[in-house]
Structures are given as C-alpha cells and as structure tokens.
C-alpha positions as CSV (number, residue, x, y, z in Angstrom):
1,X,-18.4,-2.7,-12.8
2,X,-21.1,-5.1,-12.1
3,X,-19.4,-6.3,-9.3
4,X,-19.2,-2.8,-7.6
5,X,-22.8,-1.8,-8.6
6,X,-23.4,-5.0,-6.2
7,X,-21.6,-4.2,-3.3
8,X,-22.7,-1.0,-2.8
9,X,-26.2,-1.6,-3.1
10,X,-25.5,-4.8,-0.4
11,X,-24.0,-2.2,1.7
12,X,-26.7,0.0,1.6
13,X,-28.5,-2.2,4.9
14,X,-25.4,-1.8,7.0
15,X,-25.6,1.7,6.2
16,X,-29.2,2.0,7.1
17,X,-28.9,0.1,10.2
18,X,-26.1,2.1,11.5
19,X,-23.5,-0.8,11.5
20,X,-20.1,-0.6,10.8
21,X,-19.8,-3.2,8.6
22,X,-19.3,-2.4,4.8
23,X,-17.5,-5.3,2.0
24,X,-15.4,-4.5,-0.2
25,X,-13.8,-4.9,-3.8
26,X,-10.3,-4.8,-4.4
27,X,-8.8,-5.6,-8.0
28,X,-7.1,-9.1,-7.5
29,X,-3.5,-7.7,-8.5
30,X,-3.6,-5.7,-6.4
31,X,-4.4,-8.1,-3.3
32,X,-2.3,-10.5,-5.0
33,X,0.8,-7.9,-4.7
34,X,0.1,-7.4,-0.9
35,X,-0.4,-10.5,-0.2
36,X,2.9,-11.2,-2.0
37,X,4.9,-8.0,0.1
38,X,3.8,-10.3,3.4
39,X,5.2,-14.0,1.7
40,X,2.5,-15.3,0.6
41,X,1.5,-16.5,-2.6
42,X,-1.1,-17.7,-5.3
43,X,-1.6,-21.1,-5.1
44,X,-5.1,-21.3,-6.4
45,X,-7.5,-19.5,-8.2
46,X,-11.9,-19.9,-8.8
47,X,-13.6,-17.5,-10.5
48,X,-17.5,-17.9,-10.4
49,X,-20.4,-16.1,-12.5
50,X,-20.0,-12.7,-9.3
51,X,-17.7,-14.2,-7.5
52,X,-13.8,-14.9,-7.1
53,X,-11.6,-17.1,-4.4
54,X,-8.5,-16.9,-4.1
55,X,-6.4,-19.2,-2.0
56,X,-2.8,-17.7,-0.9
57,X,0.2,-19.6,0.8
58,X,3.3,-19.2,2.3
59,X,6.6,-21.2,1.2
60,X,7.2,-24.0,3.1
C-alpha cells in the first residue's frame, strides 16, 4: 500500500510536465506468471526496505 501511495505521488511530475512516462506496480506473482507464459523463470530474488528485483531466466 505504501508502495503505491509512492508511485503515484512520483508520477505526479510526469503528469504535470505533460510527459508520457508513468511507473508502475505490479504484484510480483503476477509478473512472475507472465514472465513464466514467455519461458522464463525466477532465478533470483532481493527485496529491499521500498524496493524489489527480480532477476528472470530462460532454460538453457
């Protein structure tokens, strides 16, 4: 929730400036399951105080 607050506020500028650019927040099963629909999958994890990397990779 925290997270999203976040992210909208940082979008807020974009928004201002009349750029297109706007992040995102997806729930990480969710990119994890379409990530996994195009082959790939998770072969590492970090998860930070705000923040979250993943690392995805396709069988060999």
């Amino acid at each position: 929730m925290v997270t999203r607050a976040a992210i909208a506020l940082a979008n807020v500028w974009p928004r201002l400036r009349g750029w297109k650019f706007r992040a995102y927040v997806h729930p990480t099963h969710v990119v994890v399951a379409a990530a996994a629909g195009e082959g790939l999958a998770l072969a590492e994890r970090r998860v930070g105080l705000v923040w979250q990397m993943l690392v995805l990779a396709r069988d060999a």
